[in-house]
C-alpha positions in Angstrom: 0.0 0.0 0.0 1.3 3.5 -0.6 1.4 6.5 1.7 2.1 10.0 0.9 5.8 10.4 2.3 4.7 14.1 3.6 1.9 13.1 6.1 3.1 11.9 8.8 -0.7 11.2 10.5 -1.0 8.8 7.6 2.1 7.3 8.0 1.6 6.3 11.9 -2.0 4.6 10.5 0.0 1.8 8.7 0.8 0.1 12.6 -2.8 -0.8 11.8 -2.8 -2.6 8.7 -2.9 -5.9 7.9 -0.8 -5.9 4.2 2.1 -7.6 2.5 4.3 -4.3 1.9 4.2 -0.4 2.9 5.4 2.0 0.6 6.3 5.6 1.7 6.1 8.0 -0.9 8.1 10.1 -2.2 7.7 10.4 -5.3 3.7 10.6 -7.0 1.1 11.9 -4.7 3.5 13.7 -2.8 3.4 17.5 -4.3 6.9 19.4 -5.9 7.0 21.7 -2.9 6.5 18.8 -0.6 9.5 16.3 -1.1 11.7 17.5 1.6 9.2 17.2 4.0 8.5 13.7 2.2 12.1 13.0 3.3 12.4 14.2 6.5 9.1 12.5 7.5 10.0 9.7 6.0 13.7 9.1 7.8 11.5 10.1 11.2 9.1 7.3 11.3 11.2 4.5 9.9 12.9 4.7 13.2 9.6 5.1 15.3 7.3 2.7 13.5 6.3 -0.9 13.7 5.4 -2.9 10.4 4.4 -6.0 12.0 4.7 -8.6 8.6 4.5 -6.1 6.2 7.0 -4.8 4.1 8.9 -1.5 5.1 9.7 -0.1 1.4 10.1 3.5 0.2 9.9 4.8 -3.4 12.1 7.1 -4.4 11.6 9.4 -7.4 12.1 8.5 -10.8 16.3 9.2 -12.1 14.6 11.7 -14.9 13.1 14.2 -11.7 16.8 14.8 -10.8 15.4 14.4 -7.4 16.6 10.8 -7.0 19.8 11.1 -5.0 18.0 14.1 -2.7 16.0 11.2 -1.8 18.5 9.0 -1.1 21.2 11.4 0.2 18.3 11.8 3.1 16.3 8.9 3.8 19.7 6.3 3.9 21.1 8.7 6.8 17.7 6.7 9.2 19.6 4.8 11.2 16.6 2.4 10.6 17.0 1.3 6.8 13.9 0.4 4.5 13.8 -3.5 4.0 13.2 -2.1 0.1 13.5 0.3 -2.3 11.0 1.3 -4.9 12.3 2.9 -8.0 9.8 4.1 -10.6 9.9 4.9 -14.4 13.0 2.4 -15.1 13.4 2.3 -18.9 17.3 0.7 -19.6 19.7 -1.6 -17.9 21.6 2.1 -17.4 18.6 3.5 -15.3 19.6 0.3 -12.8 23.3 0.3 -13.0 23.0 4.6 -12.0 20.5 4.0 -9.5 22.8 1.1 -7.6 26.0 3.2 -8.5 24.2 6.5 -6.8 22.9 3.9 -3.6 26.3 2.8 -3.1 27.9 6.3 -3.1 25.8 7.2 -0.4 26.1 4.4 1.7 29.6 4.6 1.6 30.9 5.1 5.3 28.1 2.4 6.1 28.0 -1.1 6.1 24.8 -2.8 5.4 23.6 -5.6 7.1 21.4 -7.4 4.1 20.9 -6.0 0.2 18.1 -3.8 -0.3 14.9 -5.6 -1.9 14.8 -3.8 -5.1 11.3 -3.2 -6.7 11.4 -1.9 -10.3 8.4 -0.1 -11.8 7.3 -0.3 -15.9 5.6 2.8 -17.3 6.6 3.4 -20.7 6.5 1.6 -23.7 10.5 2.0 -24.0 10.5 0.6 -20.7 8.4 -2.2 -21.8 10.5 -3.2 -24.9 13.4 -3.2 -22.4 12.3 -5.0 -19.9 13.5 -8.6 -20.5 17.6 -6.9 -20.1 16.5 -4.9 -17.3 14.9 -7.8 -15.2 18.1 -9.8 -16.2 20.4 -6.5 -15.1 18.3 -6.6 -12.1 19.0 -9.9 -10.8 23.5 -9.5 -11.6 22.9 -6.7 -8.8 23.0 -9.0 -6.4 26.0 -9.7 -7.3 27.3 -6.2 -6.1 26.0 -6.2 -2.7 23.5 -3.6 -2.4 20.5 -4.9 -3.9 18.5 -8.1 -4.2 16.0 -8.0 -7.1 12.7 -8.6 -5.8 9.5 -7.3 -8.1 8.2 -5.2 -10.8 5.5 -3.1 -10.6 3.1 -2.1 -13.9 2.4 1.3 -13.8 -0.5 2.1 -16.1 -1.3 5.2 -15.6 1.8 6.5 -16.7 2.5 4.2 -19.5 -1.6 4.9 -21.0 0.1 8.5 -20.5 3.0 7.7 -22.6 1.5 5.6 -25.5 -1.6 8.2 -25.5 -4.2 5.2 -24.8 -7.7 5.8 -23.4 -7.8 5.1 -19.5 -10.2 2.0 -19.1 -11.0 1.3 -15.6 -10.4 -2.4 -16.3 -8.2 -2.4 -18.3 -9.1 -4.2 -21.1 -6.5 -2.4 -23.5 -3.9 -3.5 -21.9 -4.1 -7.0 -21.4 -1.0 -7.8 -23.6 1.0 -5.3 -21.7 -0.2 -7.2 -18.8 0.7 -10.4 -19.9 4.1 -9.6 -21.0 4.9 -7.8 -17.6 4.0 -10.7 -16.1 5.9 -13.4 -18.1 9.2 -11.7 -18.3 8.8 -11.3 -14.4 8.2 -15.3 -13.9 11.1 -15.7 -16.1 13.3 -13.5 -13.8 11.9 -15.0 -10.5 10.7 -12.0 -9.5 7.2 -10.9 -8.4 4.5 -9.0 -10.7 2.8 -6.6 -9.2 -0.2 -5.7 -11.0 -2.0 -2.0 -12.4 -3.4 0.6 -8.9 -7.0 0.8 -9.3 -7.8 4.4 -8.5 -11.4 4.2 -8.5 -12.5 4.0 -4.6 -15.8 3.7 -4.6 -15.9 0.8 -7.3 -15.0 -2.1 -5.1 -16.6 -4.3 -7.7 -14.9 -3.4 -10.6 -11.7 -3.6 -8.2 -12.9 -7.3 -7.3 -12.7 -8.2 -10.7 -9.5 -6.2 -11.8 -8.0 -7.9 -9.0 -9.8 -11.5 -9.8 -8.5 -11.0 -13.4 -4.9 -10.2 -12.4 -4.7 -13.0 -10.3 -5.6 -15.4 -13.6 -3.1 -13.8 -15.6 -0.7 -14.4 -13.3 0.0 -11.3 -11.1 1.6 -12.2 -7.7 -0.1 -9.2 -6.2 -2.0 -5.3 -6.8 -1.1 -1.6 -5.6 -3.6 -0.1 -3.4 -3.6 3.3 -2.7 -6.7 3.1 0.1 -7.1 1.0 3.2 -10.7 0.1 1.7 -8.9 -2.0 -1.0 -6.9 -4.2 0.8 -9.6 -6.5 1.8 -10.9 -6.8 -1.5 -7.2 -7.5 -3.3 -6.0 -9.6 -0.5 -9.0 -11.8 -1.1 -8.5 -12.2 -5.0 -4.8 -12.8 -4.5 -5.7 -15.7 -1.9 -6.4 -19.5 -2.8 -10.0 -20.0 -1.2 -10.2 -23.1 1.3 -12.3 -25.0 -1.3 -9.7 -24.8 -4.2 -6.8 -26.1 -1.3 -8.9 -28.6 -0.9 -9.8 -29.6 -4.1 -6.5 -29.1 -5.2 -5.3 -31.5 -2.2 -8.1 -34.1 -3.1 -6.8 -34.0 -7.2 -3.2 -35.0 -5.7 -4.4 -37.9 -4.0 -6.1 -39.2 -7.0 -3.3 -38.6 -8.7 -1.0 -40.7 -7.0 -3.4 -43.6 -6.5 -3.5 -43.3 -10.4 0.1 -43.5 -10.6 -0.1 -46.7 -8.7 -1.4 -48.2 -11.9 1.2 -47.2 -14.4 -0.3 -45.4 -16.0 -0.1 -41.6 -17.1 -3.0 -39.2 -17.7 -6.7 -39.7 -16.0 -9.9 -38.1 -15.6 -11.1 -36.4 -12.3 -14.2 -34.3 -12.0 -14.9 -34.9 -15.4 -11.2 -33.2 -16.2 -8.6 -34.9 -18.3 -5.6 -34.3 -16.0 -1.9 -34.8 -16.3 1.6 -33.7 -14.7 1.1 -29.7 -15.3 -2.2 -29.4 -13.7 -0.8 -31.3 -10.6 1.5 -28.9 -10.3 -0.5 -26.3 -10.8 -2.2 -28.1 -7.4 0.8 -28.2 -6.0 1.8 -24.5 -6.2 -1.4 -23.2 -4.9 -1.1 -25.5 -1.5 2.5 -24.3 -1.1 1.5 -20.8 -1.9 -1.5 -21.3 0.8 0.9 -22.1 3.2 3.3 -19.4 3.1 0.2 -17.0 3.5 -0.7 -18.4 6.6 2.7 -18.0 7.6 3.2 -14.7 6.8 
């Protein structure tokens, strides 16, 4: 979920929420004359505030502002450090090589104790056509110390901006953007988070954004309003009757296997090796939510 970096009533609200990551803003919804407070806020409660299980992450502004190593140059002097680092508009393997070079300049007299999680935003079509090498540059960063590759994040309203699109609440445009942010990502290893619904008041059309994301593939959504969590959480999570059904279509399966031989019908379903591991990944994914 992301909170305006500047208001700092906000920010003391997220001890309250149950989500997987908080991101404190510094970059949209945080106004031009506003990023210093952004910063100063921001290095202020990372040292006062507890996130429970979720995420502590920060998003910086993008390398084109010119306002990226202001951010930096303030919020890494905390001496609590965000678990994660959100950098928006990335567009070539360069953006990522600046943004760790700049990173690592600044935490020069400081040793860190792990790499930063690195999240990556897509929001151009330049960025788009890149982002196969930039998911690959992402991961070699690890190599270097400072950050661990994590997720990318689809930004549409920037990239409908940028390819002059129509804005369609669900999206429907921009399915093959969608799918292509998504299958590079799985290729990577990292997670896909998918497009922020800004509609608040349409918590069905957010149910079904979220629904549909969750079928293409998406590993989570932005939400920008405590009212949405419930709602994306919910569309994100295996329901108790597909663990079980999934658990029952493993059991047949390996009483089948008992018999030599190799595909068989269950529930009137023709099924064989990649739809049991499809059942397989949604227990193990079940699990690690009710770990988390």
């Amino acid at each position: 979920m992301y909170v305006p970096g500047d208001d700092e009533k906000k920010l003391k609200k997220v001890e309250s929420l149950d989500v997987d990551c908080i991101v404190m803003n510094c970059e949209d919804g945080v106004a031009a004359n506003r990023k210093e407070e952004a910063r100063r806020t921001i290095r202020k409660v990372l040292g006062e505030l507890q996130f429970k299980r979720a995420e502590c992450a920060v998003r910086v502004n993008a390398l084109s502002s010119n306002l990226t190593e202001d951010d930096l140059g303030v919020i890494l002097l905390s001496e609590r450090l965000p678990e994660a680092i959100v950098l928006p508009k990335v567009e070539t393997v360069e953006d990522l090589n600046l943004f760790e070079s700049m990173t690592r300049f600044k935490l020069r007299d400081r040793k860190l104790q792990n790499p930063f999680r690195l999240i990556f935003m897509i929001e151009s079509a330049i960025g788009l056509i890149n982002m196969k090498d930039i998911a690959k540059a992402a991961n070699s960063l690890r190599e270097r110390g400072v950050f661990c590759a994590e997720a990318v994040i689809f930004g549409s309203d920037d990239f409908i901006a940028d390819i002059g699109a129509s804005k369609e609440e669900n999206l429907a445009n921009l399915v093959y953007v969608r799918q292509k942010i998504v299958t590079i990502a799985k290729a990577f290893n990292l997670q896909a988070i998918d497009a922020v619904h800004i509609n608040l008041k349409d918590d069905l059309g957010l149910k079904t954004i979220s629904e549909e994301g969750a079928a293409l593939g998406f590993t989570g959504k932005q939400v920008i309003h405590p009212a949405q969590i419930d709602i994306v959480q919910k569309a994100f999570s295996p329901s108790e009757e597909k663990v079980n059904e999934a658990k029952r279509l493993i059991e047949a399966y390996n009483e089948h296997q008992l018999s030599g031989k190799g595909a068989f019908t269950f529930r009137q379903k023709m099924i064989d090796r990649p739809l049991l591991l499809q059942a397989e990944q949604l227990i193990s994914m079940s699990e690690a939510l009710k770990l988390s």
